[in-house]
C-alpha positions in Angstrom: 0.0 0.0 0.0 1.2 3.6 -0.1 2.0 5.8 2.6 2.4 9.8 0.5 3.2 7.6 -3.0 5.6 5.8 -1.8 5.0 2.1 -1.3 5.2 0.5 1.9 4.8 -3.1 3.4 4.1 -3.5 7.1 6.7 -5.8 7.9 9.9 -6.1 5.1 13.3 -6.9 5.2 16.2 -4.5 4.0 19.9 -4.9 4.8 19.8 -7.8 7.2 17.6 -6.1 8.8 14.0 -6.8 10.0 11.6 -3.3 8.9 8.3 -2.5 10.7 6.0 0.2 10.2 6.4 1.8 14.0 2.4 1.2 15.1 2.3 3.1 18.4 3.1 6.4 17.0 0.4 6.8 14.3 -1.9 8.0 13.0 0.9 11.2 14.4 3.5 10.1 12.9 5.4 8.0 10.0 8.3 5.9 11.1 10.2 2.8 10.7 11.3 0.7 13.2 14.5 -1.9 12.5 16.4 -3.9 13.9 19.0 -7.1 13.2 18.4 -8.7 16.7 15.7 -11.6 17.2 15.4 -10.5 20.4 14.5 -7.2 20.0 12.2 -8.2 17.4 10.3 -10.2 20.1 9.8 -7.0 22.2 8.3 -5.6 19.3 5.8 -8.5 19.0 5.1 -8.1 22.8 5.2 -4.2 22.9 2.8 -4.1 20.0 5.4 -1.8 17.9 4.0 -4.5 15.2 -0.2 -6.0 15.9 -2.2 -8.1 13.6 -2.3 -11.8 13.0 -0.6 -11.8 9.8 1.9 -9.1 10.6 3.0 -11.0 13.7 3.6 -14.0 11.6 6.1 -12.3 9.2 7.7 -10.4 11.8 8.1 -14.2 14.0 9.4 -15.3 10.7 12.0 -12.5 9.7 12.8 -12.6 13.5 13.9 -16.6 13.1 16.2 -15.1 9.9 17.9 -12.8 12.8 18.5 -15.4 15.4 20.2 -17.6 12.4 22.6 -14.6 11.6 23.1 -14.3 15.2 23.4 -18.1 15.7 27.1 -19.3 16.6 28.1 -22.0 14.2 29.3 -24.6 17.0 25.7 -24.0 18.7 23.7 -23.8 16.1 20.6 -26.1 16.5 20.5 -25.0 20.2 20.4 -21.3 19.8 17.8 -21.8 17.0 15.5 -24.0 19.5 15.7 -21.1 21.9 14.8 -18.7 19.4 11.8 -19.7 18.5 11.0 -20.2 22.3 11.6 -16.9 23.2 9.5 -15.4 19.4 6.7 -17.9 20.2 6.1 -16.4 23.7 5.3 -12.8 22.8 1.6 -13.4 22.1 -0.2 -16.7 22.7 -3.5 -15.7 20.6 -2.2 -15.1 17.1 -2.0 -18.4 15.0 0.1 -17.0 12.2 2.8 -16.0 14.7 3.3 -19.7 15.3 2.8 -20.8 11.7 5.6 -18.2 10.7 7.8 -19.2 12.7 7.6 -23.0 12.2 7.9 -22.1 8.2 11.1 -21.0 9.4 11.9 -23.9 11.5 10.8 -26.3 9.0 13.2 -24.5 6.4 16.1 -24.6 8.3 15.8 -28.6 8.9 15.6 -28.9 5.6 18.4 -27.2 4.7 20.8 -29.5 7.3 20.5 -27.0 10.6 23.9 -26.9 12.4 25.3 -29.5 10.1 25.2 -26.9 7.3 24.4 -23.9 9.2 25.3 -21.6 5.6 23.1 -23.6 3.7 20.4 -23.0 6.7 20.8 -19.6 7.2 19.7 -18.9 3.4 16.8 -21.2 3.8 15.9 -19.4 6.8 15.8 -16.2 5.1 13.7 -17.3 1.9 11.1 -19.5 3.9 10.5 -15.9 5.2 10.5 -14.3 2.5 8.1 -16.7 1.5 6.3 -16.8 4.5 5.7 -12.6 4.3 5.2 -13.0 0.2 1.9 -15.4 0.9 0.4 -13.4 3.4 0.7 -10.2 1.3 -1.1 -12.5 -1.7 -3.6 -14.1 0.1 -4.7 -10.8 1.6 -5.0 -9.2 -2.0 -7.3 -12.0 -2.9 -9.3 -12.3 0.3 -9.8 -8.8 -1.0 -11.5 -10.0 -4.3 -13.7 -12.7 -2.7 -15.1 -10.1 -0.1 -15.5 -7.1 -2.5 -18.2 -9.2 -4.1 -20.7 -9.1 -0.9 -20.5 -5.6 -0.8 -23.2 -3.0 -2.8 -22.6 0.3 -3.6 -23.5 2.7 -1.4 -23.5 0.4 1.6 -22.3 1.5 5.3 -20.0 -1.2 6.4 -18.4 -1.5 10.2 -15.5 -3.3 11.2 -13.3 -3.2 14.7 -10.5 -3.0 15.7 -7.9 -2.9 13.2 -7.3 -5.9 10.1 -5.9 -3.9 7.1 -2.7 -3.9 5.6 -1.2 -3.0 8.9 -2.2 -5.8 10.5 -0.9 -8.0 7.7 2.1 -7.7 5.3 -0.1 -5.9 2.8 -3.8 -4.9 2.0 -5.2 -6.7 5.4 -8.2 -9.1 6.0 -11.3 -7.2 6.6 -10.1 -4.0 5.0 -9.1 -5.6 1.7 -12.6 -6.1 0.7 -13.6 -2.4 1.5 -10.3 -1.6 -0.6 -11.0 -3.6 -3.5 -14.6 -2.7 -3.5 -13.9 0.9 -3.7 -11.0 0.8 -6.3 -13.9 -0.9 -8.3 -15.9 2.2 -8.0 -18.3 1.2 -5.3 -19.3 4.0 -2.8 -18.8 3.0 0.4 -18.6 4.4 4.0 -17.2 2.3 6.5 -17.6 2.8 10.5 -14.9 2.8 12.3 -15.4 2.4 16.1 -12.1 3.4 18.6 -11.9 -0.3 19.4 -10.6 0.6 23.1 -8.6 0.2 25.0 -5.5 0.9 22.5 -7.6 2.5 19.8 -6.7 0.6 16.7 -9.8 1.6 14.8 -9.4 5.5 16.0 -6.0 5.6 15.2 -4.4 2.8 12.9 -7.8 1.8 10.4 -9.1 5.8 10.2 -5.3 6.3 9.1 -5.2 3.7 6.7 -8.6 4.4 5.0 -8.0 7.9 4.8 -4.4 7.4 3.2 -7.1 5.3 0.2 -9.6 7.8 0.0 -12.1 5.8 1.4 -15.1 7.8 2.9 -15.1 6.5 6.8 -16.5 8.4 10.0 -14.6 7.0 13.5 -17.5 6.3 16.4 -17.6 5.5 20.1 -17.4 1.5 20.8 -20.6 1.4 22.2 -22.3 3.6 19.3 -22.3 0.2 16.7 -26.1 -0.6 18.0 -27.3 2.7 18.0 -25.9 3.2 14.1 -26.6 -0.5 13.1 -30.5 0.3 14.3 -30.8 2.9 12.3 -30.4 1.4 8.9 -26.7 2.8 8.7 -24.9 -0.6 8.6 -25.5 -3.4 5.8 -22.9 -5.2 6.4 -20.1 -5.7 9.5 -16.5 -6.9 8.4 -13.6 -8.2 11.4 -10.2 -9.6 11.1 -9.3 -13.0 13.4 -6.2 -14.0 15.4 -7.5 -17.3 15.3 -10.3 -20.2 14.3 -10.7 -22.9 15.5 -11.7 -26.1 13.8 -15.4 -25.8 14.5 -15.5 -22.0 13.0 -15.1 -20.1 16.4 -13.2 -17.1 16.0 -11.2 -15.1 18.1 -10.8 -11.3 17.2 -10.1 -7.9 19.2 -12.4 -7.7 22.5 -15.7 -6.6 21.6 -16.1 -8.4 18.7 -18.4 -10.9 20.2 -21.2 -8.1 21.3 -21.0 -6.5 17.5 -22.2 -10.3 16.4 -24.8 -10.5 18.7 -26.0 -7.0 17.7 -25.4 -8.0 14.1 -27.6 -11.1 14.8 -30.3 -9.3 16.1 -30.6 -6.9 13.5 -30.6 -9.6 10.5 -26.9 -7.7 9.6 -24.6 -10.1 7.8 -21.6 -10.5 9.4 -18.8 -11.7 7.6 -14.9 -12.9 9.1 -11.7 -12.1 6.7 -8.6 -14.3 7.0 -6.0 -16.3 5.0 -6.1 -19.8 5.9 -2.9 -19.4 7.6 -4.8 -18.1 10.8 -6.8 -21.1 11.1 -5.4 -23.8 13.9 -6.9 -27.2 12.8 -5.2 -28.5 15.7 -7.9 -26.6 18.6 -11.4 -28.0 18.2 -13.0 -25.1 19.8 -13.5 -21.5 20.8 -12.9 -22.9 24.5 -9.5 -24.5 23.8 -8.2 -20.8 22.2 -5.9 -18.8 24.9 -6.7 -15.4 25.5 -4.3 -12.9 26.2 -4.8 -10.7 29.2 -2.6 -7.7 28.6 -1.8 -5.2 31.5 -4.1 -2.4 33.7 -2.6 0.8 32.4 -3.8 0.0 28.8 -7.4 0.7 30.4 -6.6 3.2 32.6 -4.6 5.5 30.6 -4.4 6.8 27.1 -2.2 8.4 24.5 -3.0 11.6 22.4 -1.2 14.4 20.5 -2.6 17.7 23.6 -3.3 21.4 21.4 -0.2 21.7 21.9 1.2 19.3 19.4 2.7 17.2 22.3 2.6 13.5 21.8 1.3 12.4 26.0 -0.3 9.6 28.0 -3.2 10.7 30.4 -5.4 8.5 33.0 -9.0 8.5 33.0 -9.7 6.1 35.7 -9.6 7.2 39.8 -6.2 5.9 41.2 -7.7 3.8 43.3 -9.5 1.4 40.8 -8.4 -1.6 39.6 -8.7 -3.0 35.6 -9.1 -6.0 33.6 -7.9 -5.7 30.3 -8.5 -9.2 28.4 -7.5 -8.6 24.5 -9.4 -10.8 22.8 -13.3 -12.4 22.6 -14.2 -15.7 20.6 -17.4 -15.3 18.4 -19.5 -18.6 18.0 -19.2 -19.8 14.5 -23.0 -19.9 15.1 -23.0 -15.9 14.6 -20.8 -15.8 11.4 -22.2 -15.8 8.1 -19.2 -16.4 6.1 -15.1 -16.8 6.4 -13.8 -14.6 3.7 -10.6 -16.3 3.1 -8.1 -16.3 -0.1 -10.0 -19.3 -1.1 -13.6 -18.0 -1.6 -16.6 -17.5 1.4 -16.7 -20.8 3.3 -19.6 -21.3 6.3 -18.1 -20.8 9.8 -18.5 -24.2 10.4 -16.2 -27.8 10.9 -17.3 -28.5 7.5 -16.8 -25.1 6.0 -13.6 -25.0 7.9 -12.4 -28.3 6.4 -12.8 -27.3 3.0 -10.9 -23.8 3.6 -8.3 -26.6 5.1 -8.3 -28.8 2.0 -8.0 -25.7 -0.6 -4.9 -24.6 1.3 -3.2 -28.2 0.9 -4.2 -28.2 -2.4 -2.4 -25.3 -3.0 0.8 -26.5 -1.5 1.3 -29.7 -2.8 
């Protein structure tokens, strides 16, 4: 995508070096964060410098092409094993994040490991490559499958944020909205804050007004009002994960938009590459969710009149927080996976032949 004409992708690689697109500081600001060391790539997985299934995965990835730069030759294997210990443990949600980084490992067995480390530390550098290079594709053409559900001159919502920041390029339930309106469909999309770190306020408003998409930012808790009112035809989100029956976990808050969505007789669609599916957990129940810290709900950041870039509270001192990061949706409540495969039920069955097309592809 392009940030002022210049093309950008989320997570790249440049130099030995692994590039991100420096989340915490927009919409204010336009930076890029680097680095060469796997470890300090895993603080940026944990600090949320990079967010978003897919962009998690490639950064796990690129991080497992540091730690084999970094890797001594007599200790290779070891170092490796420890390395994708310490990437793995950054988020536990995020299914791509684990898929990445086994695409590396997988790579690096192949090429020989510590036997050949040379040989492995190529290999470990195109699996991510690769690994970044399939994300950015499926995204592009979960983009073509979901543009078709959309009518001109539809309001569509979505939370939290699952564009091309939250992906390598173009995003999951963005891409849609992106290739609908470079088709010439009119669209206005509802963007709520998605508290407590305001992804939709500050990282999806951003991205859809760098397209040129027509979108208007809204309280969390305004969806039900707006969705009542005949505003909303349709309601897009991203996943971090689903599960083998079609469960989904997303952003917190997603569940409550389903419900709503539900209610109202709104379809309500969930975009992902097959890479964020884990065939492996049977249900909703068996996916982790990440509880992330208090001061995420009791502060927040904002550029003051002033132009100064602060964090204020808005919670008494004395009162505690629970801050759990994600929700799981029932499959029940989803009217279609939008995946780079075509719109597949949010069921075991649907989920299985998203599964099969994905092998298919492969092999």
């Amino acid at each position: 995508m392009l940030v002022d004409g210049t093309p950008h992708r989320t997570v790249d690689w440049a130099d030995g070096q692994l590039l991100l697109i420096d989340q915490p500081v927009l919409p204010h600001e336009f930076r890029i964060w680097r680095t060469d060391d796997h470890r300090e790539a895993a603080v940026a997985i944990s600090t949320m410098i990079v967010r978003g299934a897919g962009a998690i995965g490639a950064a796990g990835a690129f991080g497992m092409a540091l730690a084999s730069r970094q890797a001594p030759d007599s200790s290779f294997d070891q170092y490796m094993k420890d390395a994708a210990t310490t990437l793995a443990n950054t988020r536990p949600t995020a299914q791509n994040l684990f898929g990445g980084i086994n695409a590396v490992r997988a790579a690096i067995e192949g090429a020989g490991g510590g036997a050949r480390p040379d040989d492995a530390r190529d290999a470990a550098l195109a699996a991510a490559r690769a690994w970044a290079d399939a994300d950015a594709a499926a995204c592009e053409s979960i983009g073509r499958h979901g543009a078709e559900l959309l009518q001109d001159g539809w309001g569509v919502s979505t939370h939290c944020n699952a564009g091309w920041l939250a992906f390598v390029d173009w995003g999951s339930a963005l891409s849609p909205v992106y290739a609908a309106s470079r088709a010439g469909k009119s669209l206005q999309v509802f963007v709520d804050e998605t508290r407590p770190r305001g992804q939709g306020s500050r990282l999806t408003a951003w991205e859809l007004g760098s397209e040129g998409v027509d979108h208007v930012v809204i309280a969390d808790n305004a969806f039900g009002h707006l969705a009542s009112h005949g505003e909303i035809q349709a309601v897009i989100t991203g996943s971090d994960r689903v599960a083998r029956n079609g469960d989904v976990a997303n952003k917190i808050g997603t569940f409550g938009h389903a419900v709503i969505a539900r209610h109202l007789g709104i379809p309500f669609y969930v975009a992902l590459p097959a890479a964020t599916i884990d065939p492996d957990c049977p249900s909703g129940a068996d996916i982790p969710i990440e509880e992330r810290g208090g001061d995420e709900v009791h502060y927040t950041w904002g550029v003051d009149d002033d132009g100064a870039f602060r964090r204020v509270r808005t919670s008494p001192a004395s009162s505690g927080a629970r801050n759990p990061a994600f929700d799981v949706t029932p499959g029940g409540l989803v009217d279609g996976l939008i995946t780079e495969h075509g719109v597949f039920p949010a069921t075991d069955d649907g989920v299985g032949r998203i599964l099969t097309c994905a092998r298919a592809q492969t092999d």
